[in-house]
PyMOL Python script that loads the backbone (N, CA, C, O; Angstrom):
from pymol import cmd

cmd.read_pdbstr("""\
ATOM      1  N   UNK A   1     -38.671  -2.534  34.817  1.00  0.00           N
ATOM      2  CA  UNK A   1     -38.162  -3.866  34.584  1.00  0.00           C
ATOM      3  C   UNK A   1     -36.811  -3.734  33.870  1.00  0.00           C
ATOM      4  O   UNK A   1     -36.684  -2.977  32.908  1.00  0.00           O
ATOM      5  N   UNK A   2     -35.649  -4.593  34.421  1.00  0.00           N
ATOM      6  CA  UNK A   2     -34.895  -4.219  33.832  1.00  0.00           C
ATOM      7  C   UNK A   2     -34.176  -5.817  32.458  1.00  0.00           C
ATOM      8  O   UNK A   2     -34.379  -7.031  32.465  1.00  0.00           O
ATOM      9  N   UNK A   3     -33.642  -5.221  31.844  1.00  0.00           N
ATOM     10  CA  UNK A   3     -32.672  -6.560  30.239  1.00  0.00           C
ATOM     11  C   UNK A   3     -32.040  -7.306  30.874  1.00  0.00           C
ATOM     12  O   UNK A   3     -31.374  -6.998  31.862  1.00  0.00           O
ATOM     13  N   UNK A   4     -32.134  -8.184  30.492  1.00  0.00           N
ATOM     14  CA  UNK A   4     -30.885  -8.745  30.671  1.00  0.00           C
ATOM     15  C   UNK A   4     -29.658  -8.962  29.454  1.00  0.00           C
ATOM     16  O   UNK A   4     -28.596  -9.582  29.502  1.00  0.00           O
ATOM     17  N   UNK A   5     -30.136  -8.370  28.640  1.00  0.00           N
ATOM     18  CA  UNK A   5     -29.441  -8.012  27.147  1.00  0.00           C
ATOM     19  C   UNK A   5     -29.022  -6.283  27.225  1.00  0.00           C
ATOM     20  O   UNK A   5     -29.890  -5.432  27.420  1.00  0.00           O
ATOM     21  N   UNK A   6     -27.351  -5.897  27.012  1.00  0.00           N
ATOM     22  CA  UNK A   6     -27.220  -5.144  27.224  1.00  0.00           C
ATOM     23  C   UNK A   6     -26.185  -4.665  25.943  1.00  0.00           C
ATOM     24  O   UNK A   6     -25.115  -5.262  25.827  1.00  0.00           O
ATOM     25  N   UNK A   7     -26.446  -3.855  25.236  1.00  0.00           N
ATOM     26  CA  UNK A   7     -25.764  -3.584  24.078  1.00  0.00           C
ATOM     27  C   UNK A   7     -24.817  -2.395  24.538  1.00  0.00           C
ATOM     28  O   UNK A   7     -25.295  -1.363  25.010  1.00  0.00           O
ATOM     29  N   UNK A   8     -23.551  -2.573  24.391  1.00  0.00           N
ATOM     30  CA  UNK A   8     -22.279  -1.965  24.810  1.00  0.00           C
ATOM     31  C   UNK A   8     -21.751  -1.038  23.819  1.00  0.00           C
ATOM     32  O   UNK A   8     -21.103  -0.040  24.135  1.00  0.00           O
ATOM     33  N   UNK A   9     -22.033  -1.374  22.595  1.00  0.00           N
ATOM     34  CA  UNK A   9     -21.241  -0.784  21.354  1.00  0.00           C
ATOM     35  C   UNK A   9     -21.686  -0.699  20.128  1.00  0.00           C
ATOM     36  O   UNK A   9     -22.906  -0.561  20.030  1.00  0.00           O
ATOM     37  N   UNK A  10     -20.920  -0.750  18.913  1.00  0.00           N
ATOM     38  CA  UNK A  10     -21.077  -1.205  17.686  1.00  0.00           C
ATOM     39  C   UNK A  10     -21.025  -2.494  17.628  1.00  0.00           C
ATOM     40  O   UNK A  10     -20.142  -2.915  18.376  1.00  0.00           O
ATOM     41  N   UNK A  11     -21.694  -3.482  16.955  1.00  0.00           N
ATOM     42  CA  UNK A  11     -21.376  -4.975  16.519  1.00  0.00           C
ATOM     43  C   UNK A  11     -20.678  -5.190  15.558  1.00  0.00           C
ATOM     44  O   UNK A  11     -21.074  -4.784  14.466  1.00  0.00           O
ATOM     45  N   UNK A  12     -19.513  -5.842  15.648  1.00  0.00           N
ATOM     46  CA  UNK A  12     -18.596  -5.964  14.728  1.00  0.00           C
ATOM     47  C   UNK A  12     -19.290  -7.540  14.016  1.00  0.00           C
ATOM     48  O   UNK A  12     -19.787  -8.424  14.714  1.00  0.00           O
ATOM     49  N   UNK A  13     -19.174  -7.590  12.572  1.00  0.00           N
ATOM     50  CA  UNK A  13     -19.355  -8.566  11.898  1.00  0.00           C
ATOM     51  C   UNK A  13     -18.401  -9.495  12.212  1.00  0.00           C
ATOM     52  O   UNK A  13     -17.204  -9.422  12.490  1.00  0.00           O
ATOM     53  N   UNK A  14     -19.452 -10.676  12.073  1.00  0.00           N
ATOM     54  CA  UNK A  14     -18.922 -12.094  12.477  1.00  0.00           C
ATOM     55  C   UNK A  14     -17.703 -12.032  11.486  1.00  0.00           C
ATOM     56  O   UNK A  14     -17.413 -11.135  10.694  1.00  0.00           O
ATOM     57  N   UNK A  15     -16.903 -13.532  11.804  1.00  0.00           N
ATOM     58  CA  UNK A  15     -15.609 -13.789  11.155  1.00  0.00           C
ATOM     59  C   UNK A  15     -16.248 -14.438   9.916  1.00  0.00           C
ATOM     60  O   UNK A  15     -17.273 -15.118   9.939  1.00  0.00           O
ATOM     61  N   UNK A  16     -15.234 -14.028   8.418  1.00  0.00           N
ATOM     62  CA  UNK A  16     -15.937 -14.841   7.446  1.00  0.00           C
ATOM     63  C   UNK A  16     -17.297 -14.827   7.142  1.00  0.00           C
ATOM     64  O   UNK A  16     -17.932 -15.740   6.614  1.00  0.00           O
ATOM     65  N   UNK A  17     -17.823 -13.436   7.607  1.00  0.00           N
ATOM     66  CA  UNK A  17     -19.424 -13.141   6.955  1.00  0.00           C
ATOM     67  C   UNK A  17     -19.007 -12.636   5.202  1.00  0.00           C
ATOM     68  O   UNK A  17     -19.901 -12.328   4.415  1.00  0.00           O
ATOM     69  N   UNK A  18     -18.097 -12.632   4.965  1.00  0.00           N
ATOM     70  CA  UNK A  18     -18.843 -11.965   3.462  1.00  0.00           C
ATOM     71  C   UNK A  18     -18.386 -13.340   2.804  1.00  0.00           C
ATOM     72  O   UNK A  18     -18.507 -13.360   1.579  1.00  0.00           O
ATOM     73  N   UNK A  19     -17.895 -14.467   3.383  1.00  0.00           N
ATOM     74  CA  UNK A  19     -17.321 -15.600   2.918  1.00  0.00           C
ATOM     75  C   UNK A  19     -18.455 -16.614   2.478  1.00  0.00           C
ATOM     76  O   UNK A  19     -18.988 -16.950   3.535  1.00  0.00           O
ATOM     77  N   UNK A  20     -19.213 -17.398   1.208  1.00  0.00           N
ATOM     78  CA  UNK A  20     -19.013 -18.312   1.149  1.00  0.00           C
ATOM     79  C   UNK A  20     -18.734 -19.617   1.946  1.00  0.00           C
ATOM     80  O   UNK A  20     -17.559 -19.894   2.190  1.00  0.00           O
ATOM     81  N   UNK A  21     -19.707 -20.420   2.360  1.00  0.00           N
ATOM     82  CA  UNK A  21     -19.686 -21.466   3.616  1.00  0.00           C
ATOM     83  C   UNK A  21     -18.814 -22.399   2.633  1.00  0.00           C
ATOM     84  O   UNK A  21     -17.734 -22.746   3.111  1.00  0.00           O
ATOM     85  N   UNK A  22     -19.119 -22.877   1.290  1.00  0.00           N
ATOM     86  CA  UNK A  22     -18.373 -23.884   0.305  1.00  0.00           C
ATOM     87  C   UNK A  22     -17.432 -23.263  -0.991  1.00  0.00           C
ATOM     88  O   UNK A  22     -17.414 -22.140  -1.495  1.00  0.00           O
ATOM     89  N   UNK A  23     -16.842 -24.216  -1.224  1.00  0.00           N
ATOM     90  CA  UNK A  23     -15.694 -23.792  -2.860  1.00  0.00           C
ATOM     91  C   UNK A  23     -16.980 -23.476  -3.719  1.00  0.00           C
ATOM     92  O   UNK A  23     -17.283 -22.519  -4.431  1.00  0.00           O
ATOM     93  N   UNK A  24     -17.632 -24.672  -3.370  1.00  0.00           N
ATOM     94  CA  UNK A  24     -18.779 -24.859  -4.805  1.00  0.00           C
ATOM     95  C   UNK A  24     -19.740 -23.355  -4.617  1.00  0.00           C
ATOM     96  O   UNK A  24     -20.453 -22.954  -5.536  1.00  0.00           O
ATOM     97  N   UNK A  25     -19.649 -22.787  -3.587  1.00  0.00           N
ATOM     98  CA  UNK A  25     -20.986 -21.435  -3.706  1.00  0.00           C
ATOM     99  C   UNK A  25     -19.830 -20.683  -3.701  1.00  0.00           C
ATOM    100  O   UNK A  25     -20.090 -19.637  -4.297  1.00  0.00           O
ATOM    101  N   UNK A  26     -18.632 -20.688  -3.312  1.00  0.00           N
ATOM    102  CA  UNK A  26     -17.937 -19.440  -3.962  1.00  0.00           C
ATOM    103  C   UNK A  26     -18.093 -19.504  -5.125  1.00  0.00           C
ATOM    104  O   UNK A  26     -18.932 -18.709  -5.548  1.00  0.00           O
ATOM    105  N   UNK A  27     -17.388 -20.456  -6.222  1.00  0.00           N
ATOM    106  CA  UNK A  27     -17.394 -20.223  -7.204  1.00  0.00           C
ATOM    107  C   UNK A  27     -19.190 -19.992  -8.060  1.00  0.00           C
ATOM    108  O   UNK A  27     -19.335 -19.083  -8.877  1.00  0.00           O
ATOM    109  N   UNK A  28     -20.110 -20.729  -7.780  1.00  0.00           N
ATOM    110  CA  UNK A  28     -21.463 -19.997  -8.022  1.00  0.00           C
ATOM    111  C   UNK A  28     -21.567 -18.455  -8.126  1.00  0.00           C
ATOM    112  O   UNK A  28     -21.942 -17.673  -9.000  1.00  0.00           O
ATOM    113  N   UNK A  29     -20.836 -18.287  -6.241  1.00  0.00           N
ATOM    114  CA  UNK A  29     -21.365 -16.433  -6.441  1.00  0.00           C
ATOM    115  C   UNK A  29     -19.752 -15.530  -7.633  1.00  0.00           C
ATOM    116  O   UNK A  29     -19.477 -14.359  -7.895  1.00  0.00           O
ATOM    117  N   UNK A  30     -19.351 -16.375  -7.866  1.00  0.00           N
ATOM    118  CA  UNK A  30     -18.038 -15.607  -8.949  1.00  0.00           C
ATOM    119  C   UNK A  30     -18.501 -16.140 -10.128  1.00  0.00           C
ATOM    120  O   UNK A  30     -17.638 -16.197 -11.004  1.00  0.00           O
ATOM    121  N   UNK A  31     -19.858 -16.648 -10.501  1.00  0.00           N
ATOM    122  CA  UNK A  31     -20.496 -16.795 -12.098  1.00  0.00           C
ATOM    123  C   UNK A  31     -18.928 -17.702 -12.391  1.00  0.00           C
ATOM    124  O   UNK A  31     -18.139 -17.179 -13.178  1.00  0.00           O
ATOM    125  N   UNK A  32     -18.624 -18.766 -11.868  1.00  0.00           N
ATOM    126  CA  UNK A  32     -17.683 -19.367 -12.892  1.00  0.00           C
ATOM    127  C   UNK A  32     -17.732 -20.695 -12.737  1.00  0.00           C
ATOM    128  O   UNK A  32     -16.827 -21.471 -13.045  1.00  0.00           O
ATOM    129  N   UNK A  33     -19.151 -21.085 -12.090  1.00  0.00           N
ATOM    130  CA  UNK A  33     -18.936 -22.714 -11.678  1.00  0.00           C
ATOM    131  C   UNK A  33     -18.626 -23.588 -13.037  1.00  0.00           C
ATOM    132  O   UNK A  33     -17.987 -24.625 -12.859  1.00  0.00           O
ATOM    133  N   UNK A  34     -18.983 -23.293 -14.244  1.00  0.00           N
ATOM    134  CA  UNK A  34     -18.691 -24.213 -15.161  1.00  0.00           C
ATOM    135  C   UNK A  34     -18.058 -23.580 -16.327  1.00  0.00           C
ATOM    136  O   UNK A  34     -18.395 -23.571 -17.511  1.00  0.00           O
ATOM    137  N   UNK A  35     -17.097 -23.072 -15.734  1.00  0.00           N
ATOM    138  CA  UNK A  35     -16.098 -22.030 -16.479  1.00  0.00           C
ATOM    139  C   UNK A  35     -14.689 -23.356 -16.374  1.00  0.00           C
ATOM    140  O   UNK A  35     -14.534 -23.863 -15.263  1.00  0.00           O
ATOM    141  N   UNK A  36     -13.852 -23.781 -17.407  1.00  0.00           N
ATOM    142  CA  UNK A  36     -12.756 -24.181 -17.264  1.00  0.00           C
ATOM    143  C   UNK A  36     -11.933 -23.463 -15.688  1.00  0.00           C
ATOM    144  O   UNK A  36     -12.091 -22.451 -15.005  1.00  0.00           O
ATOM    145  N   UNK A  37     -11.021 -24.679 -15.665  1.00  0.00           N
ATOM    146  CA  UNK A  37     -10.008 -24.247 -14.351  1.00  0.00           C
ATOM    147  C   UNK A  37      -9.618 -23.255 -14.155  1.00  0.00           C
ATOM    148  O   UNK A  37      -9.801 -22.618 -13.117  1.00  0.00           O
ATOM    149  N   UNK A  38      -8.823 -22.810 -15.373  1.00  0.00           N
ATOM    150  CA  UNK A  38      -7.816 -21.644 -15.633  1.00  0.00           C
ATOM    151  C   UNK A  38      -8.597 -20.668 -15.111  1.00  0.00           C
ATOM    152  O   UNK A  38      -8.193 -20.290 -14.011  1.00  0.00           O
ATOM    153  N   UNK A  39      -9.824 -19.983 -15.612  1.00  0.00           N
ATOM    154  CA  UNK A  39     -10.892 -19.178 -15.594  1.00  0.00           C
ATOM    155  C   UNK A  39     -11.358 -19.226 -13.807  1.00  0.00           C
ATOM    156  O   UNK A  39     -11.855 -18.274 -13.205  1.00  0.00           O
ATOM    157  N   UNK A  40     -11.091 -20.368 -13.306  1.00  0.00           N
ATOM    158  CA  UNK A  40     -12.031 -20.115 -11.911  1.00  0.00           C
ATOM    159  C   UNK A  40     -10.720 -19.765 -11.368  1.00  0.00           C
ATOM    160  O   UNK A  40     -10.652 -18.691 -10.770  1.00  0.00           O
ATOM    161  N   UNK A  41      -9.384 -20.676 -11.499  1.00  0.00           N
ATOM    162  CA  UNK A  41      -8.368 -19.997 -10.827  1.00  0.00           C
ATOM    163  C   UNK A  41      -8.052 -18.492 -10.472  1.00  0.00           C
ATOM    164  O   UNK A  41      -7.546 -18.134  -9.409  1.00  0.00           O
ATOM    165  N   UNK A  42      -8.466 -17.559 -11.635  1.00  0.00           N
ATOM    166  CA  UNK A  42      -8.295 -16.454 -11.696  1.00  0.00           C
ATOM    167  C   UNK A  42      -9.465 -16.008 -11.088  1.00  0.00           C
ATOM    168  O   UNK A  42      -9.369 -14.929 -10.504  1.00  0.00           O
ATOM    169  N   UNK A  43     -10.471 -16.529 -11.079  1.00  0.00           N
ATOM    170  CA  UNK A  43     -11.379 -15.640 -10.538  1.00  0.00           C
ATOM    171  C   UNK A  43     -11.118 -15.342  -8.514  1.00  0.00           C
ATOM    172  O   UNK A  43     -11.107 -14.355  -7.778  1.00  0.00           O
ATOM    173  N   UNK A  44     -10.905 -17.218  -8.297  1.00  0.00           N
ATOM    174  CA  UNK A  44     -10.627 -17.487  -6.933  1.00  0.00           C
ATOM    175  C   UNK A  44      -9.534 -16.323  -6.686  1.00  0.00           C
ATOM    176  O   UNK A  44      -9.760 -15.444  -5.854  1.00  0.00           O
ATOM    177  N   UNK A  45      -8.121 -16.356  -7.580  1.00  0.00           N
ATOM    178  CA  UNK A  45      -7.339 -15.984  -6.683  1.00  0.00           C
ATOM    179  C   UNK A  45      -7.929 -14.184  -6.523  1.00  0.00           C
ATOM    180  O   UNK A  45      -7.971 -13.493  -5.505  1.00  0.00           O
ATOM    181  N   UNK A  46      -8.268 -13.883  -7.747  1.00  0.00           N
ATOM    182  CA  UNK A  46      -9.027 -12.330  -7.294  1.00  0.00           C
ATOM    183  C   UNK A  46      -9.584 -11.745  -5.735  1.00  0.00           C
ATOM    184  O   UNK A  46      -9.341 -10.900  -4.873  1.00  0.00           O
ATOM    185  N   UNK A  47     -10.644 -13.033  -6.133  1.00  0.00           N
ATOM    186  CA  UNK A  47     -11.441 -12.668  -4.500  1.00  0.00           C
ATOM    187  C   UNK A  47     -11.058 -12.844  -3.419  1.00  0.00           C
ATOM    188  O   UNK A  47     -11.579 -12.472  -2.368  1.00  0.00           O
ATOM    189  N   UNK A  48      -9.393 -13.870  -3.699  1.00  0.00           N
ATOM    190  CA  UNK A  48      -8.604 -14.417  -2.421  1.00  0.00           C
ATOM    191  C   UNK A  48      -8.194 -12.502  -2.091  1.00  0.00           C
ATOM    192  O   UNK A  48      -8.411 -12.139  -0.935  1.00  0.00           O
ATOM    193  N   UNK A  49      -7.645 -11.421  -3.082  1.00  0.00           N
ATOM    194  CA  UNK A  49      -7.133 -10.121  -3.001  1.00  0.00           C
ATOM    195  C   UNK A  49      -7.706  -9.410  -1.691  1.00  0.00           C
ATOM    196  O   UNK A  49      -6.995  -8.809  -0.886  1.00  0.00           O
ATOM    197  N   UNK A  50      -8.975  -9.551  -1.597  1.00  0.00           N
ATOM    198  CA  UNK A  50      -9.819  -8.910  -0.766  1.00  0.00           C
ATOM    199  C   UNK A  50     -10.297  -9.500   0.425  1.00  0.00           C
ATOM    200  O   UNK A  50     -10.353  -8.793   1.432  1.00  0.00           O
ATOM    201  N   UNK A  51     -10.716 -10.897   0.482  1.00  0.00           N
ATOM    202  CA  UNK A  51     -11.360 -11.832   1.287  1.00  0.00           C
ATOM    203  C   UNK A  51     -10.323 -12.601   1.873  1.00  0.00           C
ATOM    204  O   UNK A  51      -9.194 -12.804   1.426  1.00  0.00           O
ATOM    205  N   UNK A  52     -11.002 -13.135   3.264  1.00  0.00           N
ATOM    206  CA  UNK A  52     -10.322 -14.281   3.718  1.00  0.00           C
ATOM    207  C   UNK A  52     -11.346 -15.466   3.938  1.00  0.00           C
ATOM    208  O   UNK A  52     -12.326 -15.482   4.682  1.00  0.00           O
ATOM    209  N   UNK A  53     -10.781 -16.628   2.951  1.00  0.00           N
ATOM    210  CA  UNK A  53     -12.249 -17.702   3.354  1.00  0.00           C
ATOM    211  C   UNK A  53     -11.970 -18.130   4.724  1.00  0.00           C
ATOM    212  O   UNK A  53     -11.219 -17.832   5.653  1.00  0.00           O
ATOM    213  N   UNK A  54     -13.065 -19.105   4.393  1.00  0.00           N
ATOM    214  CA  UNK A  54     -13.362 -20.181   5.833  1.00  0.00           C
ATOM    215  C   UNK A  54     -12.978 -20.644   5.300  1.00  0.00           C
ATOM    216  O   UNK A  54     -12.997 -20.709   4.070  1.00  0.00           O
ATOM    217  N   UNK A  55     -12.001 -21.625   6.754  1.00  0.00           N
ATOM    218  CA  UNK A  55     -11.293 -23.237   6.900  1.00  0.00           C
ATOM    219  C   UNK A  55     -11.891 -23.867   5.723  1.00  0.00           C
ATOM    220  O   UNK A  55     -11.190 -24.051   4.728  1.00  0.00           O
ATOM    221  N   UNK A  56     -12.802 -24.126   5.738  1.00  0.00           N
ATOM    222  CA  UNK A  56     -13.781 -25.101   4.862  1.00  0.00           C
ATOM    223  C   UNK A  56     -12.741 -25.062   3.395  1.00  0.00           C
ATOM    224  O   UNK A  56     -11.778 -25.617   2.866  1.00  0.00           O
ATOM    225  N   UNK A  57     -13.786 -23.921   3.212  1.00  0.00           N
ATOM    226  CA  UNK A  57     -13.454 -23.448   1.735  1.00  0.00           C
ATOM    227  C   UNK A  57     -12.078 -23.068   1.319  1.00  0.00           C
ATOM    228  O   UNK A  57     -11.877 -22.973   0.109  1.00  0.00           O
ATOM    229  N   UNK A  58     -11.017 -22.815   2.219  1.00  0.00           N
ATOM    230  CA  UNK A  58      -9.672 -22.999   1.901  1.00  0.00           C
ATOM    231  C   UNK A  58      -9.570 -24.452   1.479  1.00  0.00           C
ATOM    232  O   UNK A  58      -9.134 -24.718   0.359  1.00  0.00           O
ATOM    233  N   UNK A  59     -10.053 -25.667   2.546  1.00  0.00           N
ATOM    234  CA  UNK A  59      -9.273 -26.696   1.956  1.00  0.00           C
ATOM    235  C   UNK A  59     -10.112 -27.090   0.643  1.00  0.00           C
ATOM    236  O   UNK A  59      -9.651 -27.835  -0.222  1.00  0.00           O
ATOM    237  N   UNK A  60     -11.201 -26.599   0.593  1.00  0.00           N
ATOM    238  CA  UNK A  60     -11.943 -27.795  -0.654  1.00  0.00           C
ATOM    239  C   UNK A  60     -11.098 -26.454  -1.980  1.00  0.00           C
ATOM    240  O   UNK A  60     -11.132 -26.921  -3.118  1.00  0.00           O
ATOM    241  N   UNK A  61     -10.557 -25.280  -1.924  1.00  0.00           N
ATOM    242  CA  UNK A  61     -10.288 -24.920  -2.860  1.00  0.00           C
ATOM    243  C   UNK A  61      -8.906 -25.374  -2.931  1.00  0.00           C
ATOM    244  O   UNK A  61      -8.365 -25.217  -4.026  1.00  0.00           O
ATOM    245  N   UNK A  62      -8.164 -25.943  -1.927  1.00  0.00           N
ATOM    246  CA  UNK A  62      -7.090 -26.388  -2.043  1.00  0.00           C
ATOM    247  C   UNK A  62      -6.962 -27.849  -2.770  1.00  0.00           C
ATOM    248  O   UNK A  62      -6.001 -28.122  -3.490  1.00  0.00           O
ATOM    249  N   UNK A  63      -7.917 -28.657  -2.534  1.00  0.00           N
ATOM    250  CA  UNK A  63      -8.066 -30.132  -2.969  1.00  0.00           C
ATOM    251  C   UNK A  63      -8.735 -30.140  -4.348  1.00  0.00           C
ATOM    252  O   UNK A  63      -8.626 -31.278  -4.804  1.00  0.00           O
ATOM    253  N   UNK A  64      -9.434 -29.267  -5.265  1.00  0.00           N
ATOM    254  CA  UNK A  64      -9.979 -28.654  -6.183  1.00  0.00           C
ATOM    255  C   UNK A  64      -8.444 -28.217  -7.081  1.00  0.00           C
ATOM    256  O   UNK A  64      -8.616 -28.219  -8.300  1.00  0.00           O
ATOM    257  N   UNK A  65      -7.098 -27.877  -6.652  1.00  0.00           N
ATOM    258  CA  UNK A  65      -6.547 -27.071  -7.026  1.00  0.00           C
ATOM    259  C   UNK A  65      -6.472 -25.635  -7.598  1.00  0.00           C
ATOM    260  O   UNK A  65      -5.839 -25.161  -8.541  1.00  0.00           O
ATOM    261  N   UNK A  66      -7.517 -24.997  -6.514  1.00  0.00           N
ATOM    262  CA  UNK A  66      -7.798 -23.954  -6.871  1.00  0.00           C
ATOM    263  C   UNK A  66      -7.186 -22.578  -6.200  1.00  0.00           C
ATOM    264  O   UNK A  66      -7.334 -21.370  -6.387  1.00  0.00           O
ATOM    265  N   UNK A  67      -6.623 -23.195  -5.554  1.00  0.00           N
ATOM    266  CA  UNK A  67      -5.829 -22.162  -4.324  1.00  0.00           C
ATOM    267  C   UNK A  67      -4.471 -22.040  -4.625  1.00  0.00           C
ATOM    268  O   UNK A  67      -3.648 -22.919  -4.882  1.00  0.00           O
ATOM    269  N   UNK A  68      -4.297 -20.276  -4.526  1.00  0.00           N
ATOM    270  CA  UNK A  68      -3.047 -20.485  -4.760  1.00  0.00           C
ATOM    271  C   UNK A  68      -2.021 -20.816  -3.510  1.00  0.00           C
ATOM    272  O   UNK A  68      -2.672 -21.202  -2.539  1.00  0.00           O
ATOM    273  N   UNK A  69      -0.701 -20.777  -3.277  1.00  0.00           N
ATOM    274  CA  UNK A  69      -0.277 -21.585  -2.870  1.00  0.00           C
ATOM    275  C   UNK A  69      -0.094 -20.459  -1.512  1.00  0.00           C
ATOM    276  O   UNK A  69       0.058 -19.258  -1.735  1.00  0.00           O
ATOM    277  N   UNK A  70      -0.132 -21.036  -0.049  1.00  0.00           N
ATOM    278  CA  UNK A  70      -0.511 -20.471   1.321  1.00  0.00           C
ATOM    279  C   UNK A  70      -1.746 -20.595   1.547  1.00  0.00           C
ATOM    280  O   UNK A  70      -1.849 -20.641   2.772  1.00  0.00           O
ATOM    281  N   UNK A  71      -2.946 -20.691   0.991  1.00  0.00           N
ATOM    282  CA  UNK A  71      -4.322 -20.428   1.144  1.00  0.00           C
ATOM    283  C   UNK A  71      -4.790 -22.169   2.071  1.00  0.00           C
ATOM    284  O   UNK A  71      -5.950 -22.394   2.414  1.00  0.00           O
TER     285      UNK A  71
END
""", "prot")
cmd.dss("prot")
cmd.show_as("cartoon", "prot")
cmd.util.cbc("prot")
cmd.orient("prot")
């Protein structure tokens, strides 16, 4: 009998898997949800160093003023 599922390769991880679906669970998973601004700013722009969010979470960190500026 033969698949009709045929695995070709390695699976590359989805887009925006290590991302945070919201601002509000980024900042949860960066321990700073009720940390003053200043404090989440720095944390955001950190994880901006490494990561690229989702659409989403660019704009709500943008409307938050939490983004630095391009994001």
């Amino acid at each position: 009998m033969s698949s009709r599922f045929i695995e070709e390769g390695p699976v590359e991880p989805a887009p925006h898997a290590d991302s945070p679906a919201t601002a509000a669970l980024l900042l949860c998973a960066l321990d700073v949800s009720f940390q003053p601004v200043d404090v989440q700013r720095e944390a955001v722009a950190a994880w901006l160093e490494g990561h690229t969010p989702r659409p989403r979470v660019a704009r709500e960190l943008r409307q938050r003023g939490l983004a630095p500026t391009g994001v």
